[in-house]
C-alpha positions in Angstrom: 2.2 -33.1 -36.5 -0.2 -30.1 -35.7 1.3 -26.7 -35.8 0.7 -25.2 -32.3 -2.5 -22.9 -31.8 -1.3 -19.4 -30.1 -2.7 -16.2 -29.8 -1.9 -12.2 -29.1 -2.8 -9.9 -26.7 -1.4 -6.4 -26.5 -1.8 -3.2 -26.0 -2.8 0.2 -28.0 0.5 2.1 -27.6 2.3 2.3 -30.8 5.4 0.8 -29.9 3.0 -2.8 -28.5 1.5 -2.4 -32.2 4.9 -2.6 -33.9 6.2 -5.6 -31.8 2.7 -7.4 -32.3 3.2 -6.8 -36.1 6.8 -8.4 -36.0 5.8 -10.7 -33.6 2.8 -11.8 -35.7 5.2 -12.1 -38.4 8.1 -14.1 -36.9 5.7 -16.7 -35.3 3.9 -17.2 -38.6 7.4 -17.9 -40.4 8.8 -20.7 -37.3 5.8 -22.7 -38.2 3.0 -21.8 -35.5 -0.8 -20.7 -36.3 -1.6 -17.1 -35.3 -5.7 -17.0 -34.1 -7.6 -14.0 -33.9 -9.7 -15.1 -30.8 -8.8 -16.9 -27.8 -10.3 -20.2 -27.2 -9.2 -22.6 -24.5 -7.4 -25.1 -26.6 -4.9 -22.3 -27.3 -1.7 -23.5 -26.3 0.3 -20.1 -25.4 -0.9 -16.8 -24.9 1.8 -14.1 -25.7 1.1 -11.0 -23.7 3.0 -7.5 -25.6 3.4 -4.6 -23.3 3.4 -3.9 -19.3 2.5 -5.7 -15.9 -0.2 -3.3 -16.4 -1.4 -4.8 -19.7 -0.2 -8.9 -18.5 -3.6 -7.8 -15.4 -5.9 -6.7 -17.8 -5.5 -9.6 -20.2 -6.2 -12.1 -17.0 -9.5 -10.0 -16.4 -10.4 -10.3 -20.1 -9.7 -13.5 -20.7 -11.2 -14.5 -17.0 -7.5 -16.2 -15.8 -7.2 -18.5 -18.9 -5.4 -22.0 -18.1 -3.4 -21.6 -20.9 0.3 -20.5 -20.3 0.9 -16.8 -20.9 4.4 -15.6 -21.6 4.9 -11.3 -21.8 7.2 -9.5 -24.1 7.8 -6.2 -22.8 7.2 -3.2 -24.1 6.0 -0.7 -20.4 8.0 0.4 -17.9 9.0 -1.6 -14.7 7.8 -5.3 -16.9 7.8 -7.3 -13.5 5.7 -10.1 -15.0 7.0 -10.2 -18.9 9.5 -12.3 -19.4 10.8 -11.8 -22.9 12.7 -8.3 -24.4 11.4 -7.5 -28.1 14.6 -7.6 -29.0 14.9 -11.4 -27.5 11.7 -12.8 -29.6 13.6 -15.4 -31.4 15.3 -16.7 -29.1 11.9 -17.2 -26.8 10.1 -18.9 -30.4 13.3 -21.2 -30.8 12.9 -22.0 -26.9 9.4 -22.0 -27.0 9.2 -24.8 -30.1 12.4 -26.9 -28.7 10.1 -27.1 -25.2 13.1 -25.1 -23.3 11.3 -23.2 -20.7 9.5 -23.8 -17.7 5.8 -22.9 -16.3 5.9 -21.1 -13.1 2.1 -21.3 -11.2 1.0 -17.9 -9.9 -2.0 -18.1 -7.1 -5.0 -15.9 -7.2 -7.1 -13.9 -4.7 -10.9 -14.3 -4.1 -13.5 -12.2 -2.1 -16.6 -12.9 -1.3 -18.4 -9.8 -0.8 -22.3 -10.4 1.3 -24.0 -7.7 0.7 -28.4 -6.7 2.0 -28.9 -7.1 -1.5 -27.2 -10.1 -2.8 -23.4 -11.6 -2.7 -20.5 -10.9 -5.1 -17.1 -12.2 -6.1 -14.8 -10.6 -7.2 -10.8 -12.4 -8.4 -7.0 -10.9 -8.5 -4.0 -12.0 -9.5 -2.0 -8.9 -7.8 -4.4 -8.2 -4.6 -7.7 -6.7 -3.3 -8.2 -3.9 -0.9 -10.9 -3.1 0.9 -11.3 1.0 1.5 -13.9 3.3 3.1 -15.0 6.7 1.6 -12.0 8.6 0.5 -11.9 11.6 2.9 -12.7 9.3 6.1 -11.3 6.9 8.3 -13.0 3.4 7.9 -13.3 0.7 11.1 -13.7 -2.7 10.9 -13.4 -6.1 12.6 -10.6 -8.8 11.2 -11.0 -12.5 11.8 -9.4 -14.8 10.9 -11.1 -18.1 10.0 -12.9 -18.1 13.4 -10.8 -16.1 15.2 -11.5 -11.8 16.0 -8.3 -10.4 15.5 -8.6 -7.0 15.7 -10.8 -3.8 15.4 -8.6 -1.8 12.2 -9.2 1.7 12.1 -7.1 3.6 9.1 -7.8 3.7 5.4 -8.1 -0.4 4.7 -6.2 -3.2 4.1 -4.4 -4.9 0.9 -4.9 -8.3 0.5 -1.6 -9.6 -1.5 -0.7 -12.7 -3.4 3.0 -13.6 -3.6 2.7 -12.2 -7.4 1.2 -9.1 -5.9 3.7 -8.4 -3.2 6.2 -6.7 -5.2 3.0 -4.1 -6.3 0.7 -2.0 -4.2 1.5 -4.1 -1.0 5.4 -2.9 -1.8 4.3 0.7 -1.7 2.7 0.0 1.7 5.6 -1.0 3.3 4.7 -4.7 3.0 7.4 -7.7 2.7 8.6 -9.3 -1.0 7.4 -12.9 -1.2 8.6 -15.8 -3.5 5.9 -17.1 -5.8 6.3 -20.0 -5.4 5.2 -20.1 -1.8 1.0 -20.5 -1.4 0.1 -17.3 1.4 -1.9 -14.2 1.5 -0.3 -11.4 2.5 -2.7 -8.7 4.7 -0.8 -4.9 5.0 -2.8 -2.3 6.4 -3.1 1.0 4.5 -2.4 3.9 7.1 -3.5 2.2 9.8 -4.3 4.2 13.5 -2.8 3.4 16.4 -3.4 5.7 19.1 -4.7 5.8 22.5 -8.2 5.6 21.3 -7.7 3.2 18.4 -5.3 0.2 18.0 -4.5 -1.2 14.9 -1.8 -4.0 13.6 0.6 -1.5 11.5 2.8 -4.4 9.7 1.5 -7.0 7.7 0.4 -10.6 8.4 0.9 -13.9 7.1 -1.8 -16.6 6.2 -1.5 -19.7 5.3 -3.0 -21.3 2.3 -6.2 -22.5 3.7 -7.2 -19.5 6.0 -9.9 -16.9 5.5 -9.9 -13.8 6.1 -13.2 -12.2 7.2 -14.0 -8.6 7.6 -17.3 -6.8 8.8 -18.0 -3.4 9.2 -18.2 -2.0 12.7 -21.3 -0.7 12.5 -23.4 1.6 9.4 -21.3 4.2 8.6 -18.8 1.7 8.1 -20.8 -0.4 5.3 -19.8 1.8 2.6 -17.0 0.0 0.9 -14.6 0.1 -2.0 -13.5 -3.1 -3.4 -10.3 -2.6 -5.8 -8.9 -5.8 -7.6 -6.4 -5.2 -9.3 -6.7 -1.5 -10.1 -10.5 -2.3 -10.7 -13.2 -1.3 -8.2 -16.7 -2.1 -6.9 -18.6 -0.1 -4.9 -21.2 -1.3 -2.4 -23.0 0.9 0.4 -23.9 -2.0 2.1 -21.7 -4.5 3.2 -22.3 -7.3 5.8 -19.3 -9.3 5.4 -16.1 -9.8 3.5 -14.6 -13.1 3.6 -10.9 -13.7 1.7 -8.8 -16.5 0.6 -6.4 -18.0 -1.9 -8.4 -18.6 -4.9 -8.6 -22.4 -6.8 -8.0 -20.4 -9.9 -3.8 -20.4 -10.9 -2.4 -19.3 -13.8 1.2 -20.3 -15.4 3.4 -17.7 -16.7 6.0 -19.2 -18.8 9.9 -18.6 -17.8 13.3 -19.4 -19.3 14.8 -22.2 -17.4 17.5 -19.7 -16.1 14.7 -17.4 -14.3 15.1 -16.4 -11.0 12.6 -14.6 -9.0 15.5 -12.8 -6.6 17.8 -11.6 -9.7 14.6 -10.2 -10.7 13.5 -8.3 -7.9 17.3 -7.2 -7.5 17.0 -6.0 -11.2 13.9 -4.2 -11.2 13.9 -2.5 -7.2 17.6 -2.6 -6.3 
């Protein structure tokens, strides 16, 4: 029988370099091949160091297919599944077929531009931001539907995954992964006399889209972040967001439980 094909992605900080080096090791000894470069008949991905690091490596490797478990070596470690000091017992699971894949959605935008259309993917969210020092308006539909004129800083477009991230900080709910939605939380949103704007966030359904235009030119000028990366265009015709085809499967222990987690890491 084949030994299985897996391969390492890390980070630069000293302690990721030790645990990849021991972890490198120990996987070589249990009997599984070690490759340099990821290729799509890899049959695990292990991910050593933060969330942080777990994003990056899905931009890199553009959302691989393959499963991707994270040891953790940053701070809060949302994502990573497996302590360094618990690597054996993950390679003894992981060869014995004792763990479980758990399928994370992904966001898309479609960004129409004068000069040509863009797309960009998230696992965590996008938001969609005017110039820094200024208020930025825009009109929210949804599928077909004109929802409302938003005045205030933007909006954060979260995936279940990304809910416990920036949409958190913005007051937005928690949400189980393993329910398919798209999360939309304003970010310092108006709501005065002159301006009215939702100021909690709003549920979508699977299938919706979620289309935003600027109110008129000085509203063109957009930041797109995904996932702590940005885009910027000065001029935007439309933004339309959804739920992604692309998933990707982290691997878990079959004991995980996304609540014990949250309670862990927030409470």
């Amino acid at each position: 029988m084949e030994n299985k094909k897996v391969f390492i992605y890390a980070n630069d900080t000293e302690m990721s370099k030790k645990i990849e080096a021991t972890l490198r090791t120990k996987l070589v000894k249990s009997g599984l091949r070690v490759f340099e470069e990821y290729t799509e008949d890899t049959e695990l991905i292990f991910c050593v160091g933060g969330d942080g690091t777990l994003l990056h490596l899905m931009h890199d490797l553009d959302f691989p297919k393959t499963p991707v478990v994270g040891i953790n070596t940053g701070h809060l470690g949302f994502f990573q599944e497996v302590l360094p000091e618990k690597i054996d017992d993950f390679i003894f699971a992981f060869n014995q077929g004792n763990y479980t894949l758990q399928p994370y959605s992904t966001v898309k935008a479609v960004v129409e531009t004068e000069h040509g259309t863009f797309t960009h993917t998230a696992l965590n969210e996008i938001a969609v931001k005017g110039e820094p020092t200024y208020p930025v308006h825009l009109n929210i539909s949804i599928n077909e539907s004109f929802v409302e004129r938003f005045s205030g800083d933007g909006i954060c477009v979260a995936t279940p995954a990304g809910s416990t991230a920036y949409n958190y900080s913005l007051g937005g709910s928690l949400v189980d992964p393993r329910l398919n939605l798209l999360q939309v939380t304003p970010i310092a949103p108006m709501n005065s006399i002159a301006y009215r704007s939702f100021t909690s966030s709003i549920l979508l359904p699977s299938n919706d889209k979620l289309i935003v235009l600027p109110f008129d030119a000085t509203d063109k000028k957009l930041s797109i972040i995904f996932d702590g990366n940005i885009a910027e265009y000065s001029d935007v015709v439309s933004i339309t967001m959804g739920l992604s085809r692309r998933k990707v499967n982290l691997v878990r222990f079959e004991d995980f439980n996304f609540w014990e987690k949250v309670k862990c890491k927030f409470l």
